[in-house]
DRENMI-772855 format. One line per field, with one value per residue (C-alpha): residue number from 0; residue in one letter; z, x, y negated. Coordinates in nm, 2 decimals. Example, Ala and Ser with C-alpha at 12.3 -4.5 7.8 and 13.67 -1.06 7.14 Angstrom:
2
resi	0,1
resn	A,S
Z	0.78,0.71
X	1.23,1.37
Y	0.45,0.11
//
This chain:
317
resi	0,1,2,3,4,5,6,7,8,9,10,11,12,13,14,15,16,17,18,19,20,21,22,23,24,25,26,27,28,29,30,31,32,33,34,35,36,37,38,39,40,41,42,43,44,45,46,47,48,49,50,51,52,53,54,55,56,57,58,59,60,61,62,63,64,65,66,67,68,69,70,71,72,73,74,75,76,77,78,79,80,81,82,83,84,85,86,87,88,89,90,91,92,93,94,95,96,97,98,99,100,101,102,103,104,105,106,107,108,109,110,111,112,113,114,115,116,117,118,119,120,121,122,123,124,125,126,127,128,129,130,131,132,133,134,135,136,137,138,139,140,141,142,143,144,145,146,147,148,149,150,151,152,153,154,155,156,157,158,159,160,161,162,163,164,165,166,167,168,169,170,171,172,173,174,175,176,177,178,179,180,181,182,183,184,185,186,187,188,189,190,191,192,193,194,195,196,197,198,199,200,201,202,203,204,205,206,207,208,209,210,211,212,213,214,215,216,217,218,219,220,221,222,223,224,225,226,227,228,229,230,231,232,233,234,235,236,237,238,239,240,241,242,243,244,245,246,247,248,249,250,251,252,253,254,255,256,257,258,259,260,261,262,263,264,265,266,267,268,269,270,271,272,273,274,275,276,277,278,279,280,281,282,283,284,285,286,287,288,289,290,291,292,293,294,295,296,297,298,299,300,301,302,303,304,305,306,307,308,309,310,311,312,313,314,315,316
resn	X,X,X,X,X,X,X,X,X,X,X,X,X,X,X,X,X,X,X,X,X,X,X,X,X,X,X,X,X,X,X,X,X,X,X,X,X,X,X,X,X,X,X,X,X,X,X,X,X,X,X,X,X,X,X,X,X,X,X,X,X,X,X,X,X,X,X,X,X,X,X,X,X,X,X,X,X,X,X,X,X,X,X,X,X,X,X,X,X,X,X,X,X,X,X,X,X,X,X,X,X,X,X,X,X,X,X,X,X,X,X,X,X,X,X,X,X,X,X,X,X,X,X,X,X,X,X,X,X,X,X,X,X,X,X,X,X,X,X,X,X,X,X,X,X,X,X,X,X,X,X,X,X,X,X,X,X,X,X,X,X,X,X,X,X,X,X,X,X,X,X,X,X,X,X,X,X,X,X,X,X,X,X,X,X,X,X,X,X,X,X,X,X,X,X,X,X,X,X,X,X,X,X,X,X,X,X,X,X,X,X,X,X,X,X,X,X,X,X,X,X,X,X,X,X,X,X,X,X,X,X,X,X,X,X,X,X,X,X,X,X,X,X,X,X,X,X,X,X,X,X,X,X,X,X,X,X,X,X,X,X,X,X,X,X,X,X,X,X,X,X,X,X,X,X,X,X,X,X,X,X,X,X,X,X,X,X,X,X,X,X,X,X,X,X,X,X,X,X,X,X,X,X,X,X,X,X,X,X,X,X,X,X,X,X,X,X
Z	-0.89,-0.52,-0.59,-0.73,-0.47,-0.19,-0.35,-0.37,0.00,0.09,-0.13,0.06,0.41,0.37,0.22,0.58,0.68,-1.75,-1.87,-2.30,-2.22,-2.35,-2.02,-1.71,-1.35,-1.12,-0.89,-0.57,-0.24,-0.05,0.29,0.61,0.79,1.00,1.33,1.37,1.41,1.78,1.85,1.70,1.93,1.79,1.93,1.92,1.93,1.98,1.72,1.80,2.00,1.83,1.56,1.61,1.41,1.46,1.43,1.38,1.08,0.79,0.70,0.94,1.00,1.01,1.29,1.32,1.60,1.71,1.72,1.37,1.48,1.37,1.01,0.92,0.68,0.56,0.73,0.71,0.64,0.65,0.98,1.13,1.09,1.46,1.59,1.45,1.53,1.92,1.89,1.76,2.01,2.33,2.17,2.01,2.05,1.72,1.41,1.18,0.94,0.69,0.53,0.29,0.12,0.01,-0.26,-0.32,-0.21,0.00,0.33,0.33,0.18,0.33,0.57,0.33,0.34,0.69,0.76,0.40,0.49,0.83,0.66,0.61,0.33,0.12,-0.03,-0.32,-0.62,-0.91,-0.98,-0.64,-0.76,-1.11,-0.98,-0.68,-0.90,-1.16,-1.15,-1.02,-0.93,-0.58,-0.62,-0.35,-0.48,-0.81,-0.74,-0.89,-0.67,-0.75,-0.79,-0.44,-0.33,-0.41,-0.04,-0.05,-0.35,-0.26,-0.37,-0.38,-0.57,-0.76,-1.02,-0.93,-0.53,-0.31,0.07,0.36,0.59,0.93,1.32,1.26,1.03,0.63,0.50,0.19,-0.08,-0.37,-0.59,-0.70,-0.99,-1.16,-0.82,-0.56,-0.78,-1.03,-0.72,-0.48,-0.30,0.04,0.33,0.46,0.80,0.72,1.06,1.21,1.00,0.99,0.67,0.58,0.26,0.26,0.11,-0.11,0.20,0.42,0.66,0.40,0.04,-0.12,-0.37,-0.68,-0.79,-1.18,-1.21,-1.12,-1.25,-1.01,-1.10,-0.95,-1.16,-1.00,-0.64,-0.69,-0.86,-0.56,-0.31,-0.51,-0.52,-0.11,0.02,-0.02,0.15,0.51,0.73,1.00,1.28,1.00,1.15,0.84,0.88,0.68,0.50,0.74,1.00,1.24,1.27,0.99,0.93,0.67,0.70,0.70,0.39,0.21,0.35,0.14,-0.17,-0.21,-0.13,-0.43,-0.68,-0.63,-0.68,-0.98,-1.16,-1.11,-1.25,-1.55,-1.65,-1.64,-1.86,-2.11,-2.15,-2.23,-1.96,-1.86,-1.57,-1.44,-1.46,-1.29,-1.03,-0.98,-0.99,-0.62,-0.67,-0.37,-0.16,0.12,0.19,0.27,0.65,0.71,0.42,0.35,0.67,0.75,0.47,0.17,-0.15,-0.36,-0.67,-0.66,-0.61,-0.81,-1.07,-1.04,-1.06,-1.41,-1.54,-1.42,-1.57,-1.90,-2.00,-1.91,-2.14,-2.42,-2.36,-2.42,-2.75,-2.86,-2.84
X	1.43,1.51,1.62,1.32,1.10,1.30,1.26,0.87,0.88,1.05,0.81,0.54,0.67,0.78,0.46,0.25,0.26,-0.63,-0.66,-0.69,-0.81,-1.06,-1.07,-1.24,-1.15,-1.40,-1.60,-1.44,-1.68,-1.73,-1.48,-1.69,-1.85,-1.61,-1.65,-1.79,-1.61,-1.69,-1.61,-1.28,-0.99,-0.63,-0.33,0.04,0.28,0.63,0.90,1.21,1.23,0.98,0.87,0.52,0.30,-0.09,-0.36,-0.70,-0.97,-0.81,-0.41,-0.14,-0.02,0.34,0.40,0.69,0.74,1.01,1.13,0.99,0.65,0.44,0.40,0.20,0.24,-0.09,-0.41,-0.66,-1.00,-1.23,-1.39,-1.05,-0.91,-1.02,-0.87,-0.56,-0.54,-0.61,-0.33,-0.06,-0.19,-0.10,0.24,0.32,0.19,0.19,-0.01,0.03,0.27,0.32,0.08,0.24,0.05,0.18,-0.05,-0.43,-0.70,-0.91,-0.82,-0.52,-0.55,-0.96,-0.85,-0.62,-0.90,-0.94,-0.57,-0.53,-0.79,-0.59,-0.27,-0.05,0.13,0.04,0.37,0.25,0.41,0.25,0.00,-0.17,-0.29,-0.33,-0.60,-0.71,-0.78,-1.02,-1.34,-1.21,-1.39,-1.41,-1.19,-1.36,-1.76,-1.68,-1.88,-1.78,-1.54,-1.61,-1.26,-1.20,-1.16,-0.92,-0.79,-0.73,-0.54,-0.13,0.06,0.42,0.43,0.76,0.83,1.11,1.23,1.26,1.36,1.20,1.45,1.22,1.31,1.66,1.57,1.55,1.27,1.33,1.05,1.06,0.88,0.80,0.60,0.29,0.28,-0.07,-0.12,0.06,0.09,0.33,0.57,0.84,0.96,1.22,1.34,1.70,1.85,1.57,1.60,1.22,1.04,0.69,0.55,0.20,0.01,0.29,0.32,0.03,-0.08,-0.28,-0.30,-0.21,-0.44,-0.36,-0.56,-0.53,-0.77,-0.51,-0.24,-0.13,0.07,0.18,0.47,0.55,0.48,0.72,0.97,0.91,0.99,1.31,1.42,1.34,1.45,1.83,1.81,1.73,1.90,1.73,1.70,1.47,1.14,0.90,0.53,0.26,-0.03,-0.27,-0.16,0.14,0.46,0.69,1.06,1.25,1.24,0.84,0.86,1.09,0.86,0.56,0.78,0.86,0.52,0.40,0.67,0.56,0.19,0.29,0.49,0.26,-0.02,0.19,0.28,-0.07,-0.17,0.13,-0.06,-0.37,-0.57,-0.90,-0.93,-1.20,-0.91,-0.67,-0.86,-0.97,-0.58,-0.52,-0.22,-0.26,-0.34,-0.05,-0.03,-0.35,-0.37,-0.12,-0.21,-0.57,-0.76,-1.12,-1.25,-1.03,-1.22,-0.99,-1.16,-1.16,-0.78,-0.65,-0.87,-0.73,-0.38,-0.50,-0.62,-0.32,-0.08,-0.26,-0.23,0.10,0.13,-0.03,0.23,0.50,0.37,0.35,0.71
Y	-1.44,-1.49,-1.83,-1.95,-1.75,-1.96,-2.30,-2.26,-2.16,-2.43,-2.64,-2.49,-2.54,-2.89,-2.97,-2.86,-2.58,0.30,0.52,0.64,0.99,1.13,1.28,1.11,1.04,1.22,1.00,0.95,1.04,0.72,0.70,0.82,0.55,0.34,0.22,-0.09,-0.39,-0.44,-0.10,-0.10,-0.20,-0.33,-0.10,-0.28,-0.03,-0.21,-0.09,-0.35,-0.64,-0.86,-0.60,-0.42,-0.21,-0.26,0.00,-0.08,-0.05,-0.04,-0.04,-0.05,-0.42,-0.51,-0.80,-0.98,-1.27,-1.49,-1.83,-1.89,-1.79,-1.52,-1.34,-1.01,-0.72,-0.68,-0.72,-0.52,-0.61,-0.89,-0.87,-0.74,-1.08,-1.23,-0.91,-0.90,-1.30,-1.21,-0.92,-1.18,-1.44,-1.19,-1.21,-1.55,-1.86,-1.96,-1.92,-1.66,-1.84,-1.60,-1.30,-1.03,-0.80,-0.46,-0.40,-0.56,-0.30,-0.46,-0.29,-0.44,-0.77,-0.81,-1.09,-1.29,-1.55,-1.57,-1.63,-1.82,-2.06,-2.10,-2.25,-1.91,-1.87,-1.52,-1.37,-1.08,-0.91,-1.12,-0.86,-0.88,-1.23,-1.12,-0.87,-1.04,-1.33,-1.12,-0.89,-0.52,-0.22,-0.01,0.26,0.43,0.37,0.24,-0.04,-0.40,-0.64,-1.01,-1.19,-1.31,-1.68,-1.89,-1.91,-1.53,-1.53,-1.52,-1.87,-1.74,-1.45,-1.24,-1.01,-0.76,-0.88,-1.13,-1.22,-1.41,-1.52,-1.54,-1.51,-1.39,-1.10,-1.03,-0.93,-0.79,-0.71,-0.48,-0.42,-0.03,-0.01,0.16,0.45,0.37,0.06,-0.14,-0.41,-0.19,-0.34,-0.20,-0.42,-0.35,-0.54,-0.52,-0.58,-0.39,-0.08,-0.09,-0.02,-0.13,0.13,0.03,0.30,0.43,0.67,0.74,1.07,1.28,1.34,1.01,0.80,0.70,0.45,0.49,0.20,-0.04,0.13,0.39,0.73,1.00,1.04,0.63,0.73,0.99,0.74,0.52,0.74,0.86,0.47,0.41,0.75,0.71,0.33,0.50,0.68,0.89,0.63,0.39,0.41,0.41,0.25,0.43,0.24,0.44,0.73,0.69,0.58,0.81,0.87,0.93,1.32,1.32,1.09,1.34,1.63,1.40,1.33,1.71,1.84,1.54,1.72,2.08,1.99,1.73,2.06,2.28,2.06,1.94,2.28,2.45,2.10,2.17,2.46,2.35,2.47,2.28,2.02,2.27,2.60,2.34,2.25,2.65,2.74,2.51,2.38,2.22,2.54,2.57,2.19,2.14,2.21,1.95,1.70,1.74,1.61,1.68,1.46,1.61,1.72,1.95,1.96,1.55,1.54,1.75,1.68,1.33,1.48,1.68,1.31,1.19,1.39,1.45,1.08,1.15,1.47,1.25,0.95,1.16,1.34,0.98,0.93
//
């Protein structure tokens, strides 16, 4: 897999540069206004020598520079793009060479056309393109997403893992399976011991976008596979909310595994998604996870969706 991911780059740089229920998922309240773009300033918070995280409207950004030039973890979306192009030019003065996305929602991926159109190479697990590429729906508003241009769509893309070898570090990709999306990937700056989760970890309660493929039993899974690989000097980026560690992502993973048992077992036996959501599974996390904006009945009455299909999956083997 890596082989064949490295031959296409070098191709490429030579050449110029869900659910059966019966049950349904409640609607998800639309995300408070954000601030306009103009309004919305670009913070670089330096992680290594030539490694920075940026903050701004939408998910955190991954930013690596060097003698290579410049290539981004994510970025954000669509009207971010001239932002995040300003923040890289106060540190490089080169192009952004290279875009990665972690997963496909839009406010990560929003300014793939901006920087695709600009000559950068977009690196994605082969379902980002799949997706990107095809009608979706908001999983925010529900509203319809039109498939997105062609110059937003990623051109190297890989099934299990790969590697960019880029200013003196290894980026390594992996790919973690059916958890926020179907699409999730890590990066992991091997020399660096910096990981980039995308929204596999975040601040708050996470979202599982079932829509796309997203479980909670996979986020789980995902954190059990990328826990072990850090130590407790790996600084962790977050798909939105600050720099993490590895103890703050084990605090997440564990608080995820309570509320996941305690849901499963009051499905098991047979309660209602209206008795689940009354029973607050959630109830002592939600100081530190819940945020101003958190809706318990929508969440956990995701989770009872959740884990119901995969209650009914299991009967059927």
């Amino acid at each position: 897999m890596n082989r064949k991911f490295g031959q296409l780059l070098m191709v490429m740089i030579a050449g110029g540069m869900e659910c059966a229920s019966a049950q349904t998922t409640p609607a998800q309240t639309p995300p408070p206004a954000m601030p306009a773009p103009e309004d919305v300033k670009i913070e670089t918070v330096s992680l290594a020598p030539g490694i920075y995280m940026l903050v701004g409207r939408g998910g955190n950004v991954g930013l690596t520079v060097g003698v290579d030039g410049a290539a981004i973890i994510d970025d954000q979306f669509a009207d971010m793009a001239p932002k995040i192009r300003a923040a890289v030019a106060m540190l490089s003065d080169q192009p952004v060479k290279f875009v990665i996305n972690t997963h496909l929602h839009g406010d990560h991926t929003g300014g793939n056309d901006a920087f695709g159109k600009a000559g950068a190479v977009i690196i994605a697990q082969e379902n980002v393109r799949k997706r990107l590429g095809t009608a979706q729906v908001n999983p925010s508003t529900n509203a319809p997403i039109e498939p997105r241009a062609r110059a937003a769509l990623p051109v190297v893309t890989f099934a299990d893992s790969a590697t960019l070898h880029f200013n003196d570090e290894d980026l390594e990709f992996t790919h973690l399976p059916n958890a926020h999306t179907e699409t999730d990937i890590v990066v992991r700056f091997r020399n660096a011991n910096i990981v980039h989760m995308g929204d596999l970890f975040v601040a708050g309660f996470p979202f599982i976008d079932g829509n796309t493929g997203g479980t909670l039993d996979g986020l789980i899974r995902a954190h059990e596979a990328v826990l072990p690989t850090l130590d407790d000097s790996t600084k962790v980026i977050r798909g939105h909310g600050p720099l993490g560690n590895k103890a703050e992502l084990a605090a997440f993973h564990d608080m995820l595994v309570v509320v996941r048992d305690r849901v499963a077992k009051l499905v098991k036996a047979g309660k209602s998604q209206d008795e689940v959501v009354a029973a607050r599974p959630t109830k002592e996390f939600e100081e530190k996870y819940g945020g101003t904006n958190f809706n318990a009945a929508q969440w956990i009455g995701r989770a009872y969706v959740d884990q119901k299909i995969a209650l009914e999956k299991r009967k059927k083997k």
